[in-house]
C-alpha positions in Angstrom: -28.0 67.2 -59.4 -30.7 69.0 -57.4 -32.9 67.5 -54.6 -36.1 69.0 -53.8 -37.4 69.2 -49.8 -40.9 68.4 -49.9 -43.7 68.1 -46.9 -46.5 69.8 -45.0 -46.1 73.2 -42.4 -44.7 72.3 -39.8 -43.3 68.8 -41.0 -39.5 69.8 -40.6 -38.7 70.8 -43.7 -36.7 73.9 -43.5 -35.3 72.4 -39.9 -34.0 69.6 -42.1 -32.6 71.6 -44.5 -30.3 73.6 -41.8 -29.2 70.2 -40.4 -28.2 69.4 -44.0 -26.9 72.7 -45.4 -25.5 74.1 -42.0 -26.6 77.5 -40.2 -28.1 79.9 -43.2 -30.1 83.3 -42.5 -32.3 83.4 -40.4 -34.9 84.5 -42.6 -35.3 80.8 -44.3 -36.9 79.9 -41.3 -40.2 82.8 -42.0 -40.2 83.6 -46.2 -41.8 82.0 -48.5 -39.0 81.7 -51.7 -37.1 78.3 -52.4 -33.7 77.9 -51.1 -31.2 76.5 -52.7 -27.7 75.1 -50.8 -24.6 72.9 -52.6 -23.8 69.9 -50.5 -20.4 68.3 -50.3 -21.3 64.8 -50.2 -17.8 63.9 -48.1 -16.3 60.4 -49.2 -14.1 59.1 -46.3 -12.5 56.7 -49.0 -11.3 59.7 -50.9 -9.6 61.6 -48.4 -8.0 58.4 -47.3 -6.2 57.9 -51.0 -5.9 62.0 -51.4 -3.5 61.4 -47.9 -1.5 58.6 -48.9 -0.8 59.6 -52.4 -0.1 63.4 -51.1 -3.0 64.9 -53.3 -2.4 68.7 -52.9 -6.2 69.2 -53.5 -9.5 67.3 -52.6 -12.5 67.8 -54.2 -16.2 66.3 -53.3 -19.1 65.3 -55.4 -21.7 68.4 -54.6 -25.4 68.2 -55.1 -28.2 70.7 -55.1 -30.9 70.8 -51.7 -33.5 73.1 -52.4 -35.8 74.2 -49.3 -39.0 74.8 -51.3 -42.1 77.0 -50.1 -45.5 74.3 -48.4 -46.5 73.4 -51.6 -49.8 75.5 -52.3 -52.9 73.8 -53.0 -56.5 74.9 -54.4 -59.8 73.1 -53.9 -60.0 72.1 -57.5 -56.5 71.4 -58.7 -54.8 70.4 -55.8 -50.7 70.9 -54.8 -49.1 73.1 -56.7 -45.6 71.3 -57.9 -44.6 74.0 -59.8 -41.1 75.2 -58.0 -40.6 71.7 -57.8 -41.0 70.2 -61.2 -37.2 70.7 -62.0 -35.9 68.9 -59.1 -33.8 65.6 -60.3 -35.3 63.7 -57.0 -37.6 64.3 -54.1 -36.9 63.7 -50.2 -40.2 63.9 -48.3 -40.2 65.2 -44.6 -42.9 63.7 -42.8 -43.8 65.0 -39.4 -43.5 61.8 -36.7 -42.4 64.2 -33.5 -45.7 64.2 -32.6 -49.5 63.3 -32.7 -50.8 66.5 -34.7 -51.2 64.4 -38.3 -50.7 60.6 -39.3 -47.6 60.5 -41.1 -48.5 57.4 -43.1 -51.4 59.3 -44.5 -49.4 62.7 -45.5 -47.2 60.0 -47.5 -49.9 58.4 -49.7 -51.9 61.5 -50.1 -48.6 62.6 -51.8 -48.1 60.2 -53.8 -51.8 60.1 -54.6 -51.2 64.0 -55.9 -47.5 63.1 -57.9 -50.2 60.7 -59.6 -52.7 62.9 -60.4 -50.5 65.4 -61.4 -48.4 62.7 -64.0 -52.3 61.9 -65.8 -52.7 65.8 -66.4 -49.7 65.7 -68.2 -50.0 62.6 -69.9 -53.2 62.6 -70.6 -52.8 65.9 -72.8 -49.1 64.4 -74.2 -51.2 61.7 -75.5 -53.7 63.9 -77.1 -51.2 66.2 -78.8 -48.9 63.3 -80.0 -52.5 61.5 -81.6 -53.1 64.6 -83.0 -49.3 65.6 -84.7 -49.4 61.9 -86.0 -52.6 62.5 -88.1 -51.2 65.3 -89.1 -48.7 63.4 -91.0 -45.9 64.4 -88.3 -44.4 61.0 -88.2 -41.1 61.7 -86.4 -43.1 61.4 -83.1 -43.8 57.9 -84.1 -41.6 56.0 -81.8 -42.8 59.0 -79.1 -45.9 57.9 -78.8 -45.8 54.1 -77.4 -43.8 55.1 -74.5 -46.3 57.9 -73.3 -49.1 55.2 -73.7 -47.3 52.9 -71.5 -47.1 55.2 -68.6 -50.9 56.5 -69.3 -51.4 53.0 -68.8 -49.6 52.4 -65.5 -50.6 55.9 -64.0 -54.4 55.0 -64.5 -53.5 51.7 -62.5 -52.8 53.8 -60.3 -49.2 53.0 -60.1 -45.6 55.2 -60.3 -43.7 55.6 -62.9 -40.8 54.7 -60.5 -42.2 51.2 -60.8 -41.5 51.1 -64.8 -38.3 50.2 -67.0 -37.0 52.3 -69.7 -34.6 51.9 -72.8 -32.2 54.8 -73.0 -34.4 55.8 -76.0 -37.7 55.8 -73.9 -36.1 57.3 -70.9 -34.8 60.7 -73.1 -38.3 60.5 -74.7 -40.0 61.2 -71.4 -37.7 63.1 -69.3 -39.0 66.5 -70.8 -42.3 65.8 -69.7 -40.6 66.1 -65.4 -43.2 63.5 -64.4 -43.2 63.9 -60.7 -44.0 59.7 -60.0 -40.9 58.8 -61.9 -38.2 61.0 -59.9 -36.3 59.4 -57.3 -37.8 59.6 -54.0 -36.3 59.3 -50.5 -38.4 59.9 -47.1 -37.3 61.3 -43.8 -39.4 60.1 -40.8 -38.7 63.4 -38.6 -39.2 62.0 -35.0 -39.1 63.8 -31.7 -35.8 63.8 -29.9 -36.7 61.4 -27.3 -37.2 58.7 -29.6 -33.5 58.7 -31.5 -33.0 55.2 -32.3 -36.2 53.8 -31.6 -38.3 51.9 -34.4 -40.9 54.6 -36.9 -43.9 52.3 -36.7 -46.4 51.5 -39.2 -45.1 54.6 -41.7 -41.6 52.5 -41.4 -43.1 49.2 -42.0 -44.7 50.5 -45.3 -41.6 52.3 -46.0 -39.5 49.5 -46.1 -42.1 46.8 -47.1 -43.2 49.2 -50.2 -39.1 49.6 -51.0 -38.7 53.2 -50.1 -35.3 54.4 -49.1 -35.7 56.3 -45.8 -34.0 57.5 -42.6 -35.7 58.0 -39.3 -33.8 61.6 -37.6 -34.5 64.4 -35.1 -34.1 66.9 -37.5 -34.1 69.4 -35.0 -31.2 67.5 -33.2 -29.2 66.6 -36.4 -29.4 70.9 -36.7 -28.0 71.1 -33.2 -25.5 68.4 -33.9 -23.9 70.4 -36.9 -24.0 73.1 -34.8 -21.7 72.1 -32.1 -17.8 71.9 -33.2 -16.5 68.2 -33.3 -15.3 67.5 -30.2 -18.7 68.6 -28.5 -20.5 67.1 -31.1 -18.7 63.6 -29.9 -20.0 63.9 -26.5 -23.0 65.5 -27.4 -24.0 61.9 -29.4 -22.8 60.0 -26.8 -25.5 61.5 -24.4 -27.9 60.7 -26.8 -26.8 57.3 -27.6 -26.6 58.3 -31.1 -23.6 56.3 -32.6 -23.6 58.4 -35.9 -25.2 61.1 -37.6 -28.3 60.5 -39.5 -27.0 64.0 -41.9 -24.9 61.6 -43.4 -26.8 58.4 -43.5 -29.8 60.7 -45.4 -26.8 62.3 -48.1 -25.6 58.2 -48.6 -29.3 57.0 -48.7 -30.0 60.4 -51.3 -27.0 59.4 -53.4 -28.1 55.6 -53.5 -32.0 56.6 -54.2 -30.6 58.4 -57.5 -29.0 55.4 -58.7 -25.6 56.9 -58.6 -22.3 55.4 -57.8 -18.9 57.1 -57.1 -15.7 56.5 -58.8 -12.2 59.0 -58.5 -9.3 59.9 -59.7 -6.3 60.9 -57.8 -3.2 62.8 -58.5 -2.4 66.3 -58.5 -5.9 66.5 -57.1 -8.4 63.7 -55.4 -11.5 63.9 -57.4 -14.4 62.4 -56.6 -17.3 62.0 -59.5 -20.9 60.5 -59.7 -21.8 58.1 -62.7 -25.6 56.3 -62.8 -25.3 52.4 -62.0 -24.1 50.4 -64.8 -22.3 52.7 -67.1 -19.5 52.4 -69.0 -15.5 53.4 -68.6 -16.0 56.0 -72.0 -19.5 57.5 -70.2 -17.6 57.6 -67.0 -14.6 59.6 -69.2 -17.4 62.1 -70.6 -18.0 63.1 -67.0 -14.4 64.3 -66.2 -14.2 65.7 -70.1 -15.9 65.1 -73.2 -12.4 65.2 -75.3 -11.3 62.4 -72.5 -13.7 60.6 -73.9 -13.4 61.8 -77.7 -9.7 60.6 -77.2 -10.5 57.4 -74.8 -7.5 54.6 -75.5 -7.8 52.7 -72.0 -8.6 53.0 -68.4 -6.4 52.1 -65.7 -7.9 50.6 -63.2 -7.9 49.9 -59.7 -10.8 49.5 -56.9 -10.8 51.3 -53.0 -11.1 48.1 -51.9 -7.5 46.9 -52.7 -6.4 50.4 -52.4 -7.0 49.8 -48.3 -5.8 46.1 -48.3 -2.3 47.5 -49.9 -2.1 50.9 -49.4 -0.1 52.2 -52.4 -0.3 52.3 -56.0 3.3 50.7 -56.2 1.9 47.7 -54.0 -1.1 47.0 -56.4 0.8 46.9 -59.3 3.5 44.7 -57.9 0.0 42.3 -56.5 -1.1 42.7 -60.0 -3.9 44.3 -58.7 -3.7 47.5 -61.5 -6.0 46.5 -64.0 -6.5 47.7 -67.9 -9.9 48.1 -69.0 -11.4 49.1 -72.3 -14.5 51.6 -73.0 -17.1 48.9 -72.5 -15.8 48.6 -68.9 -18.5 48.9 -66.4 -17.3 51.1 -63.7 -18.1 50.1 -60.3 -18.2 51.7 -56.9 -15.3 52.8 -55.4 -13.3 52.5 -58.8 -10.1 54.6 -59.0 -9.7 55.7 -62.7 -6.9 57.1 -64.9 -7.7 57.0 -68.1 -5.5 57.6 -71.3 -6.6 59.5 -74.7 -5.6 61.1 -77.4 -7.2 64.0 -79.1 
């Protein structure tokens, strides 16, 4: 799971990626090469359980943040999205600490190039796919409907984030990267001063267009993670800041992906990351394919009534310790144990 930093010089960018990532060398801040940092995405509801049921290890969900280069562009082809094309999602700085460039604008010239970009590819997909198929090639039969549909919507000028997909479709077009269909969160990097005020017309669209976003000082979230706790306390209380947008951005990231969390706890407090709407046996392939080879049954039990109760013990004896079969759809905050054979 790997995000990819995106914006113009100066925007923020690699300042947002120290407030993330914490203090790195100080070269990131003059080269030129992608940076890549693992981020702990840190669960108070895990630690809580991990603590009551004397888990002897605790272990986060991580995620890739890469720190890429200013995208390159070139008078005929425009941004080069190259070091980016892997990325699983985007976040886009946007410079709002100042007057120098309209932030607004920066965004839809973006997405303007993600869609550009998208009909290059397409557009030749199509082509090849015609050609295979008159060639007689016709396992790429069901390939080529899905790659007309999104030629469709891109020349109406629309995302592929604004399109549906069967699992079948969705594997069909993931090895094509199309920039418009990756997840995409925006950070409104404003000046220090105005920490808690409202983002203007760039956070009216934001919100109005559905965009996940988070206003932040990135340079003060940097000095934020900076500080050691207890100066970090009073440090926020100066500004008025009642929590740190870090962590509101890594939620918002998580929740822009489509992911949930679910754990397990024993030995070790796991927490893991399943997309939205799957299944107890998908959510067993993610701890261990033979856990899901073997699957019998899942026992279940949610965060939720692990805080009203506080203990395993008590859930059971509320009859709140639930058994669930493979077609289970796990839900947030879901605590999982489930038993296989192999």
């Amino acid at each position: 799971m790997k995000i990819a930093l995106i914006g113009t010089p100066q925007s923020g960018k690699t300042t947002t990626f120290l407030a993330v990532a914490g203090p790195q060398s100080p070269h990131l801040l003059a080269d030129q090469k992608p940076h890549l940092a693992m981020i702990d995405f840190v669960d108070a509801r895990l630690k809580k359980m991990a603590d009551a049921e004397h888990s002897k290890k605790v272990t986060s969900i991580q995620f890739g943040l890469l720190d890429s280069p200013v995208l390159s562009a070139t008078p005929d082809k425009g941004l080069n999205f190259t070091q980016v094309r892997d990325a699983d999602a985007f976040t886009h700085v946007l410079r709002a600490y100042d007057d120098y460039e309209d932030p607004l604008k920066v965004f839809q010239e973006m997405e303007s190039d993600f869609l550009l970009k998208d009909l290059e590819v397409i557009d030749t997909a199509v082509k090849k796919v015609k050609g295979e198929l008159e060639k007689g090639r016709k396992e790429r039969e069901k390939e080529l409907p899905v790659l007309v549909k999104c030629q469709e919507t891109l020349h109406r000028e629309k995302s592929l984030r604004t399109l549906s997909f069967t699992p079948e479709e969705a594997k069909q077009v993931r090895a094509y990267g199309f920039l418009s269909q990756k997840p995409l969160l925006v950070i409104v990097n404003i000046s220090e001063g105005k920490v808690g005020q409202k983002s203007g017309p760039v956070g009216e669209y934001l919100t109005k267009s559905g965009f996940a976003w988070v206003s932040l000082s990135a340079k003060t979230e940097k000095e934020l993670f900076e500080l050691k706790e207890e100066e970090r306390a009073e440090f926020m209380a100066s500004l008025g800041i009642e929590k740190s947008a870090r962590d509101e951005f890594i939620r918002l990231a998580f929740e822009a992906m489509g992911l949930i969390s679910f754990f397990t706890v024993g030995e070790e407090a796991k927490a893991w990351s399943v997309e939205k709407g799957k299944s107890a046996l998908e959510a067993a392939g993610k701890i261990h394919s033979d856990i899901a080879r073997g699957f019998i049954r899942a026992e279940v039990y949610s965060y939720h009534d692990f805080e009203t109760h506080s203990s395993i013990q008590a859930l059971k004896e509320k009859g709140r310790f639930r058994l669930e079969g493979k077609e289970y759809i796990v839900q947030d905050g879901d605590v999982l144990n489930i038993k296989f054979s192999v």
